[in-house]
Phi, psi and omega in degrees: 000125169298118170328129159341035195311347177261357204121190202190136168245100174298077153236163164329180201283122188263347202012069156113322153002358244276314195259004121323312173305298234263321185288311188301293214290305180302327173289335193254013162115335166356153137216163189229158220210119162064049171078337177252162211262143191204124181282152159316315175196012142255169176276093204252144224223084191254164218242014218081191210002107173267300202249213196019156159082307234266174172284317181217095174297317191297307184301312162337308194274297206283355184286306194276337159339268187348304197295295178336296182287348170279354174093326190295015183196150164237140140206155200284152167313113161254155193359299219268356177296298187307317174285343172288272222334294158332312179289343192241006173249110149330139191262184204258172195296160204050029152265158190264027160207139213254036116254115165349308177237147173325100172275054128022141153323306213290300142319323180271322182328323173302321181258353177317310168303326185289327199288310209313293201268053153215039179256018160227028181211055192309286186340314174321285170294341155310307169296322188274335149312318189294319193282320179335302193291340172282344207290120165339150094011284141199154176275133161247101149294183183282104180109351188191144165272163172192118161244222197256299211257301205197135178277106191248097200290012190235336176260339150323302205254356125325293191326295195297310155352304221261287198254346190058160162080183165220052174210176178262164183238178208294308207273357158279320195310318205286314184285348178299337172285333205274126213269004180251010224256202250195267193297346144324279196307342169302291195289324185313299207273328167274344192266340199269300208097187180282113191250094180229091247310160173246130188330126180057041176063025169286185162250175169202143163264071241254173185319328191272001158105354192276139179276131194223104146351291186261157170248186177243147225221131166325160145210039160211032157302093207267348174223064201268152192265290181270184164295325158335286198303330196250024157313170148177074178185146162298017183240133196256144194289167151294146178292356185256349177262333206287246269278326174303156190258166195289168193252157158303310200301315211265332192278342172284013158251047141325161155229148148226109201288084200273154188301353187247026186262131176326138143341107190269142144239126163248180152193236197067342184256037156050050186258196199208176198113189162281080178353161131188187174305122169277340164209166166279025144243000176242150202184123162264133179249004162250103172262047154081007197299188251015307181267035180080021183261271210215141134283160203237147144265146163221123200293091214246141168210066159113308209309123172290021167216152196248172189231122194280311154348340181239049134271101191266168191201143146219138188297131248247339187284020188261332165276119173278118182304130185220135165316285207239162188293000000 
């Protein structure tokens, strides 16, 4: 893929968004040319989820296909790109369930919105299943990274070692369910983030109504006391745990993202506000657009501190929730 000469355009999590994306995408100069939306001498640059829960997923995904092949866009894989995947690949014989993922309550609940508007376009979705599987992993740009959840440098660099590149092949997807595996721990921890059970087998009930064990925990903390400090979800820990101090056990699975490390852009943690910076080489771009909250952009031209000034958003009220495609 060639490099940006004008830059790179950072965004967030779009899940289904489209003509949100497409508004956003116009405000930043965009324009589209032979169908595809395409800048002069920037890039656009997306951070995953792409698809479920939003009203019109097919456009979304054939706006940015489109881009991808056309040189206007690059993007990395997220959680629910890796989980379509999982829901539509036969598992290989003697597994105890004959998809990579479980089709669950639970689970379709997730892909629901997405199967619904690709319930009269299978062929469709078979193919963009197919484009999942090429999506990086994660990127080093010129000056700055970018995965979905969490930059982990000892499984990156296992990955590469290993595997060369930055994508998975049919026969890591099949080994990435088995939970001893190599490539599990890979696809968790960049497509999940750093995840870490709460002290004494609690639970938490976060807002989508679900009981959860692990929270999703900072990885660029460089002195965290309590549990308080390593939060990063909208679901607030109980005050007798978020007030405990970390455990050895839990601190020796720490990351740390050090501060003299090119610019990270993630996105996956759902946060909510006024965009800015979480440090000045790191930035979340996913700001809740589904949930009426914002697509977040963030503009990069180089710079090795990042600037909360250059974020640009635009707001979910131009996607209307619509059933079907």
């Amino acid at each position: 893929m060639a490099d940006a000469p004008g830059g790179y355009d950072l965004i967030g999590d779009v899940h289904g968004c489209a003509l949100t994306l497409f508004h956003l995408l116009e405000k930043l100069g965009y324009q589209k040319r032979a169908g595809v939306y395409r800048h002069p001498s920037r890039q656009l640059i997306l951070t995953g989820d792409l698809i479920d829960r939003g009203p019109r997923i097919r456009e979304a995904l054939h706006q940015v296909r489109d881009m991808v092949e056309a040189g206007a866009a690059q993007m990395v894989m997220g959680n629910h790109e890796y989980h379509a995947l999982c829901h539509g690949t036969p598992a290989k014989a003697g597994s105890p369930h004959p998809y990579l993922r479980e089709h669950s309550p639970r689970h379709q609940a997730v892909i629901e919105a997405t199967l619904e508007q690709f319930a009269n376009h299978h062929a469709d979705w078979h193919a963009f299943l197919g484009w999942f599987l090429t999506l990086p992993l994660f990127l080093e740009l010129p000056g700055c990274r970018v995965v979905h959840a969490c930059w982990d440098h000892a499984l990156i660099d296992q990955f590469r070692q290993q595997h060369g590149g930055n994508r998975l092949t049919a026969d890591l997807l099949q080994q990435s369910v088995a939970r001893n595996s190599f490539a599990y721990r890979l696809v968790n921890r960049l497509l999940h983030g750093l995840m870490l059970p709460l002290p004494d087998g609690d639970s938490i009930t976060g807002h989508d109504g679900i009981a959860r064990s692990h929270f999703r925990a900072k990885f660029w903390e460089e002195d965290p006391a309590s549990y308080a400090d390593l939060l990063f979800q909208p679901d607030l820990l109980p005050v007798e745990v978020a007030q405990r101090m970390i455990s050895q056990e839990h601190r020796a699975r720490l990351l740390h993202y050090r501060a003299d490390e090119p610019p990270l852009f993630i996105g996956h943690y759902w946060r909510t506000g006024v965009p800015e910076t979480i440090r000045p080489n790191l930035a979340c771009l996913d700001y809740s657009a589904v949930k009426s909250g914002k697509l977040v952009c963030y503009r990069f031209d180089g710079e090795t501190r990042l600037d909360s000034a250059k974020f640009v958003w635009q707001t979910m009220e131009l996607d209307q929730p619509r059933r079907h495609a």
